[in-house]
N, C-alpha and C positions, 0 to 999 in steps of 0.2 A: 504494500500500500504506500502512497507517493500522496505527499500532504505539505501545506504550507499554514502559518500563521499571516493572515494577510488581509484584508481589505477591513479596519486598519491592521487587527490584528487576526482575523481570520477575513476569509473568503466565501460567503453565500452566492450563491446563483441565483437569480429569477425563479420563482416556482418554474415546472414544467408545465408542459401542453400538451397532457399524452392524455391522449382519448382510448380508453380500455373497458368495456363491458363488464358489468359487473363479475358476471360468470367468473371470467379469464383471469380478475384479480387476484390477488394474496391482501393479507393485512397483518402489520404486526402493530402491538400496540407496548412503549419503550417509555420508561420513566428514568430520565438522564437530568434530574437537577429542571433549574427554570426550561418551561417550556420553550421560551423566545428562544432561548440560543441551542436548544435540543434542535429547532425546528431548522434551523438554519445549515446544520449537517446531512441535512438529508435532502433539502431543495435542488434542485437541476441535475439532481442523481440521475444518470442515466436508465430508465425503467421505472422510475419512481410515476406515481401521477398524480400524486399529491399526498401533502402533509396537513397535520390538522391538530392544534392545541385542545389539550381540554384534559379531559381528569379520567380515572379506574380504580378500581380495587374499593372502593367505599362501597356505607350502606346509604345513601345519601342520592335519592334521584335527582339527576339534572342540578345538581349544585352550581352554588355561583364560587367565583372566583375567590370572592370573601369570607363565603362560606370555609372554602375547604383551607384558605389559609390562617382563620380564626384557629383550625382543628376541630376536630370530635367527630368527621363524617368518613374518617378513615380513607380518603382518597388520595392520592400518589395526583401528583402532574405528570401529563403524559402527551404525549406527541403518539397518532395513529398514521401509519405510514400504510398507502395505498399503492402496490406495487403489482408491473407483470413479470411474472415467475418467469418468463419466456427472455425478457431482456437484463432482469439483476438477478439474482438468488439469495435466496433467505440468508445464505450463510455471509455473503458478500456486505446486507445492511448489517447484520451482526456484529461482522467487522467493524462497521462505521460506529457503533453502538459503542461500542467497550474502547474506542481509542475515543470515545467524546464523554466520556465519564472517569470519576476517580471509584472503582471500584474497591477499594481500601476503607472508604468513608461511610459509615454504618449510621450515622445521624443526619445528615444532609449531603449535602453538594457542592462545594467549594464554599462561597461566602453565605448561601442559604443553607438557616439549620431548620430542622424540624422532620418530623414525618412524611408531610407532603413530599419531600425534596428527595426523600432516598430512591437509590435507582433498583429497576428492575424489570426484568423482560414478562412481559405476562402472555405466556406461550401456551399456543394449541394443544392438543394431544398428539399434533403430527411432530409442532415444529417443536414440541422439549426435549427431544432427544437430542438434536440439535443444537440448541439452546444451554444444555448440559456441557455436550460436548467443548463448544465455545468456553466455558466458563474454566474447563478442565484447564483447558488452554492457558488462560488468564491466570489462572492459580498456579502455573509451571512458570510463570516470569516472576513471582513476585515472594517475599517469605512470608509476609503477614495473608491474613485469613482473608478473602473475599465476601465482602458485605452485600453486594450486588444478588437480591433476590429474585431464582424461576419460580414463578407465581401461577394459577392458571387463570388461564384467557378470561376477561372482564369485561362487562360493558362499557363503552366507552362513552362519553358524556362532551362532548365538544363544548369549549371556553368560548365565550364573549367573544361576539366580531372585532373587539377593539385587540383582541391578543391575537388574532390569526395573521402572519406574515409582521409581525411587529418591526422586526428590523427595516422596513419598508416605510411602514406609516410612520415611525420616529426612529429616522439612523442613529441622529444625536443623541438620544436618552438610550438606544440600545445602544452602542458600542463605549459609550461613558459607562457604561452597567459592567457591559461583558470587560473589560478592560478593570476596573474596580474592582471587581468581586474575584479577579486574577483567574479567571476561568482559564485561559488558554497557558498562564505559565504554569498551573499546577498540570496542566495538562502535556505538558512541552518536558516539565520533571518526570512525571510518571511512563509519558510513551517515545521522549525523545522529537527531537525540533519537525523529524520527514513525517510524524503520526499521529498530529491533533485533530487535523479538518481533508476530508477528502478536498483536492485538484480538482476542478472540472476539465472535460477534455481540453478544452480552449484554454486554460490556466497550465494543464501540465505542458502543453505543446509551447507555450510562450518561454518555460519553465528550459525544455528540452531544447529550442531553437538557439539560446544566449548558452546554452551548455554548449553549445555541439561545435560554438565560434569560439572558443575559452578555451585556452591550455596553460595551464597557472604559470608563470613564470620560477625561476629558481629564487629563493632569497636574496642571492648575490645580486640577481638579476634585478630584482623590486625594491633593493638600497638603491643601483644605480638609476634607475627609470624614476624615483619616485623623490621628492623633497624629504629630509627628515621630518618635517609636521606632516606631510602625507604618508611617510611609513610609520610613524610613533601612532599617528588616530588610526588607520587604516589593519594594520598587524601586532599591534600592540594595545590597541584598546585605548587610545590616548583621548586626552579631550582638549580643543584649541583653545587657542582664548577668546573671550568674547568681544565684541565689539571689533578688532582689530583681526577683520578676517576675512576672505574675496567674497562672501556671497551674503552676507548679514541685510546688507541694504540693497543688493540687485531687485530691479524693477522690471529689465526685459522680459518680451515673451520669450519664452522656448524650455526645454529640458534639462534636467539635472542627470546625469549618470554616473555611475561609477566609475572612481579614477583608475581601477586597477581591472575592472573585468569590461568594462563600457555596458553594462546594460543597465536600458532604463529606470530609472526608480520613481521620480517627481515631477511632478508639472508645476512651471510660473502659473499655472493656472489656481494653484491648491495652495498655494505661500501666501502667508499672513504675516505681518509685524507683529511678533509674541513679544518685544520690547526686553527680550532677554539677551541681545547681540549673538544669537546664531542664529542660521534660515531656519527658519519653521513652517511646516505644510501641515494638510490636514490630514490629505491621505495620502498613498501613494500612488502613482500613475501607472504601475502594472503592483497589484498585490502578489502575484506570484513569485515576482523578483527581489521580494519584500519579507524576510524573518523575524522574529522575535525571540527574546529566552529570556528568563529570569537573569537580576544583576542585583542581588544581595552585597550592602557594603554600608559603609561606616555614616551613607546619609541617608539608609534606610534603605528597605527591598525596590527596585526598578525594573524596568521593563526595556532589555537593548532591545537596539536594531540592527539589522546587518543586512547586507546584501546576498541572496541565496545564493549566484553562482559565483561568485568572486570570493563570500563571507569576507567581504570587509566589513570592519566595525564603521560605522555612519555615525551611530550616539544612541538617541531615548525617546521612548515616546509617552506623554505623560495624560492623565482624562483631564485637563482643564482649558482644551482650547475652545475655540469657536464652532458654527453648525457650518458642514451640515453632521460633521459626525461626532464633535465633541473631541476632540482630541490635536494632541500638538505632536508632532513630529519634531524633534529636534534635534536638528540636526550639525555636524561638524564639514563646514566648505571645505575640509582638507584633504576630505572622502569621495567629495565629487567634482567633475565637471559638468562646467555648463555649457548647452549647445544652444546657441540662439536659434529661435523659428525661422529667420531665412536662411539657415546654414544647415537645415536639418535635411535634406534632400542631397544636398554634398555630403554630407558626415553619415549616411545610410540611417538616418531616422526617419524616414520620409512619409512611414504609416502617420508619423505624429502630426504632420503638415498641416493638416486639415483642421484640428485645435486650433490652429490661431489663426485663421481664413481671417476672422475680422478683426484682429490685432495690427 
């Protein structure tokens, strides 16, 4: 499985448009922590035909969302996943199930505690054997005991139109949340950086294309090509100074890339004045080409960034920037270059051209 932390810190897809007959379908019904960002690991899955918020496992009809978060109606949050057996396989979303949750965690889900929040596959009588198996699995990587309950199959009770497709209806308050509540770094500890959020094909191909132009150079090679403030942030994790740095105050249009690998990372599109003296963006202009991992140190736990095929270190990304997503990039000039938009068609970024048609 091939995954990124990415748009900002993971990568959802557009729901699907797969039209499947009842008949023809499967369903699983998956309790992974908050529903928002359960739901958002399984959107534009290839064979999926839709996801759907809401709740299982209670005695509690048709609950409301208040309900079951108050407690007492004994229901799980749940995401019900409407797939054809013919394009994914059960075992395939499974997958995606158990690298999007902390199986470890027997009281909640990362920054939500309670009942509601603990995970758990609530499986048919075909698919828990399956279901088992997987679990078998999960318990051969890890020493501690798997919290992660096989349940059986429940009615499911779909949430409020306002929580369907949330990342959607508020990017901002969802990736300020999922960022916050450190979902993706406890996730990035436990499955490592390639295994938090599936790729879509169009994200792994972007992913595969800047790999396939990239042959790392020698160290020797990347003292001499690179500035020492460009090797120090870049391979040594440094951070430049502020204010006194090439890209803090650039206003052009056009792209930010990486100094050492050249692929894409940022758009002048997405950079803000964060008034901190380093560039700051909101998001990144391909998330695929965009990592993150926990950075635990002496001014408390953080969130790097780096560039996936290069793994240059770039800097940090923090939840208090502006909409649409809530968040700040922040970034070290020492890590990138910048290509102005009428130079992008000479320098081979020419898909980006069209971005700044009216710039």
């Amino acid at each position: 499985m091939e995954a990124v932390l990415g748009q900002p810190v993971h990568s959802p897809v557009e729901p699907a448009s797969l039209d499947i007959a009842p008949a023809d379908a499967d369903t699983l019904i998956l309790a992974a922590g908050c529903f928002w960002c359960a739901e958002t690991a399984f959107e534009g899955v290839p064979g999926v035909a839709k996801v759907t918020s809401g709740f299982a496992g209670g005695t509690v009809a048709n609950p409301t969302y208040d309900q079951v978060t108050r407690g007492g109606t004994g229901h799980y949050e749940v995401i019900e996943v409407v797939y054809d057996p013919e394009q994914v396989s059960t075992e395939d979303l499974l997958d995606i199930f158990w690298r999007n949750v902390d199986p470890l965690d027997g009281d909640g889900q990362f920054c939500d505690r309670g009942p509601s929040y603990r995970s758990a596959i609530f499986a048919t009588s075909v698919q828990r054997p399956l279901a088992e198996q997987t679990k078998r699995e999960v318990a051969a990587r890890f020493d501690q005991p798997i919290e992660t309950k096989i349940l059986p199959s429940a009615t499911f009770y779909p949430a409020e139109d306002y929580h369907q497709d949330f990342w959607l209806k508020d990017p901002e308050r969802y990736y300020s949340y999922r960022l916050g509540c450190r979902r993706d770094a406890r996730l990035e500890q436990l499955w490592g950086a390639e295994d938090t959020a599936e790729l879509s094909p169009e994200a792994r191909e972007t992913r595969e294309t800047w790999a396939s132009r990239f042959e790392r150079p020698s160290d020797a090679a990347l003292k001499a090509r690179l500035s020492g403030m460009q090797y120090r942030v870049t391979q040594e994790d440094g951070t430049e100074p502020p204010f006194v740095n090439e890209y803090d105050d650039n206003k052009e249009p056009g792209i930010y890339v990486d100094i050492v690998s050249g692929e894409p990372l940022f758009s002048s599109l997405d950079k803000f004045d964060s008034g901190t003296g380093w560039p700051s963006f909101t998001q990144p202009l391909e998330p695929a080409l965009v990592v993150t991992k926990p950075d635990p140190g002496v001014f408390g736990d953080r969130t790097e960034v780096r560039s996936a095929v290069g793994d240059s270190h770039l800097g940090h990304v923090f939840d208090d920037g502006p909409a649409p997503t809530g968040l700040r990039y922040c970034l070290n000039s020492a890590a990138l270059r910048f290509i102005p938009a009428d130079r992008l068609e000479a320098e081979g970024y020419g898909q980006y051209a069209s971005l700044f048609a009216s710039s």
